[in-house]
Steps between C-alpha positions, in 0.01 A plus 500: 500500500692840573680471192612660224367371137713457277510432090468164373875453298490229260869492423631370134679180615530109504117376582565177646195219480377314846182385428316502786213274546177707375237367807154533359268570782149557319418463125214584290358421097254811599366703792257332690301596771316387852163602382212534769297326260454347161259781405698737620810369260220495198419848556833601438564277211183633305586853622889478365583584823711160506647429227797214504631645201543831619601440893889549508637443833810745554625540833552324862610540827524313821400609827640396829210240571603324184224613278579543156318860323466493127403776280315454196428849277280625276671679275401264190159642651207256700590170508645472905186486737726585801840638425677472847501110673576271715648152379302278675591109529187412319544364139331531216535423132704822420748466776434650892144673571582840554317697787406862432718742768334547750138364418307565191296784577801684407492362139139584277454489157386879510875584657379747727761754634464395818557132449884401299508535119822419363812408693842423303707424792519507938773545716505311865706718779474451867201265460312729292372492174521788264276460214484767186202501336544729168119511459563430131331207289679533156520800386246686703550636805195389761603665771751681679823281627557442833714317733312247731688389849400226679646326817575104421402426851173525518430649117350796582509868283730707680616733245346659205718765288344661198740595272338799240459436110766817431743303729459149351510616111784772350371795303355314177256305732722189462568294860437103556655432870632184575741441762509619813801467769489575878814596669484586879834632641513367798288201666109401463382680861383781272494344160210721409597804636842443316508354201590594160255387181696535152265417258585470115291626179591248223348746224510803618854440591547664813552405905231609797601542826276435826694658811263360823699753706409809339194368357602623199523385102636595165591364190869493359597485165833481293589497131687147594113384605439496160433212316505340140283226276751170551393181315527176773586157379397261732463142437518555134192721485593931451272755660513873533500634886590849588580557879600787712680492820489199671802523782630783704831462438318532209484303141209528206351190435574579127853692593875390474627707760446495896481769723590646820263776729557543893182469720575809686508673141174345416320609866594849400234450166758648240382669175623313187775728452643401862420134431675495201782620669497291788444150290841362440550232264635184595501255227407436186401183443443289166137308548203636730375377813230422684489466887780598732539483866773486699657370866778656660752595207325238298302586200258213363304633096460260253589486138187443260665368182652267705251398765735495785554690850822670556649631805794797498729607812499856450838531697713211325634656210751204415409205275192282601283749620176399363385186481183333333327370807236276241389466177224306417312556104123365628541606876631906451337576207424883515563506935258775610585538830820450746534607879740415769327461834700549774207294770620174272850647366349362176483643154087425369462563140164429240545424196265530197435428106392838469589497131203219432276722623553819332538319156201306569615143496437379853464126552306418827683143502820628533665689819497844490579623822754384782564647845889404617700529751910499531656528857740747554747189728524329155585740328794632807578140521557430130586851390777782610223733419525652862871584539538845613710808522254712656246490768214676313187336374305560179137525503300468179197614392236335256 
């Protein structure tokens, strides 16, 4: 992975329509779990601590033994009894029993700083697992964040990285982490000694940066970081979300414009003035987006109004250089999450009716959550997506 990283360039020209097939791996009406017993799954009813209502699954990845990691957060508050799993192939009348990562001693109704409180999204490198745990339910802050890393092999704790309150929020107090993204510059032998953590503050609207190397970690911020109140339309239903920085290379969730930053800018933990200067803009762009990742000189995002995936080749600038890979009205409604993983070459993405929950009109009989897959042969096969004039590769981060 010795590469540069590049900007994600979605160029104004013809978007051409392929409709890919849209594989549905796992699918939900509402989170349910492998409880250890039936009292133990009344306790947490009668305590709120699961709540169907409130459990909104997010985010997924897939490790190299084939297990599938979903994330379900609390930001709506209680309501998700564990919110890192395992998709097990147990069914149940919500969908797949979910297994708490890695057992359930990690996951207590009295959310304990020691145990996981709130995780938005993972990221699997090298066959670990990187899971950020904001410590936040809501609102309120429970505990400090922190970055949990465990080895898939045998799921053990090998990594624990606190990351301080003054780091995580900007100066107003105002930080909700979300994403994080590992990048390791050369090859696993010494992922941990190596590796990069960018992790982005949706609120707070700033970048943190976790340098294994130097041991070392700041937060970055930039006036572009910035983001504004956008009203979403999905599936005929509007809702309010504001959103910081959700990409590197770097776009607001509520933004129209998409910038760039270098990493070795970043490592160097420049004041805003510096960062400012340093972010170049790339595009504007006329609806927001959600996910992005990218493979090669490939960008993948996808467009919420229109509930579809998209993918952009940064270095064609003629005609034809984005395509819409799928679009599907009940299958990408409001797609939460999208990775490429280079162990499957495939691009995994989770999809959501997020805007049922937040205005309240959930129906348990109807499917609310889907975990999909794409693979990337299709889409070389079927697409001239990958047609190059250069030899560098784009990595994203979300």
């Amino acid at each position: 992975m010795g590469h540069s990283l590049f900007a994600m360039l979605i160029l104004s020209t013809t978007i051409v329509s392929f409709g890919l097939k849209v594989n549905v791996v796992h699918k939900w009406k509402y989170c349910e779990y492998e409880w250890e017993s039936e009292q133990q799954k009344e306790d947490a009813i009668n305590s709120c601590t699961y709540d169907p209502y409130m459990c909104v699954l997010i985010d997924a990845d897939k490790a190299e033994d084939g297990r599938v990691f979903v994330t379900a957060r609390r930001e709506l508050g209680l309501g998700a009894p564990a919110t890192v799993a395992t998709v097990t192939h147990k069914t149940g009348p919500g969908g797949p029993l979910l297994r708490p990562y890695p057992d359930w001693s990690w996951h207590n109704s009295s959310c304990t700083c020691n145990g996981i409180v709130n995780v938005y999204r993972v990221h699997i490198q090298c066959n670990h697992i990187v899971i950020l745990d904001n410590g936040k339910i809501g609102s309120d802050q429970i505990c400090n964040p922190k970055l949990l890393i465990f080895n898939l092999k045998n799921d053990t704790l090998v990594k624990t990285i606190y990351i301080p309150l003054d780091i995580a929020t900007n100066r107003t107090g105002a930080g909700h982490l979300a994403t994080p993204f590992v990048y390791y510059p050369e090859t696993c032998k010494r992922f941990l000694d190596e590796m990069i953590v960018f992790i982005t503050d949706i609120l707070g609207s700033g970048l943190i940066v976790y340098d294994s190397s130097k041991k070392s970690i700041c937060r970055i911020e930039s006036d572009f970081m910035k983001s504004a109140d956008v009203i979403f339309s999905v599936a005929g239903q509007n809702f309010i979300y504001t959103g910081g920085i959700l990409n590197l290379y770097y776009a607001s969730l509520s933004g129209n414009e998409i910038y760039k930053i270098k990493i070795k800018t970043l490592l160097k933990c420049p004041n805003k003035e510096e960062a400012n200067k340093n972010s170049k803009l790339v595009k504007r762009i006329a609806n927001p987006i959600l996910p992005m990742a990218a493979a090669e000189h490939v960008v993948f995002y996808s467009n919420v109004q229109n509930m579809s995936i998209l993918g952009t080749n940064i270095y064609k600038k003629s005609d034809g250089n984005t395509v819409v890979l799928a679009q599907d009205s009940k299958k990408l409604q409001f797609l939460s999450g999208l990775k490429y993983s280079s162990y499957w070459d495939q691009l995994t993405y989770f999809s959501n009716r997020y805007q049922r929950f937040v205005l309240g009109t959930v129906n348990l009989n109807e499917i609310h959550f889907r975990y999909m897959e794409m693979d990337l042969a299709d889409i070389r096969e079927k697409t001239d997506l990958f047609s190059k004039t250069k030899s560098e590769s784009l990595f994203s981060i979300f």
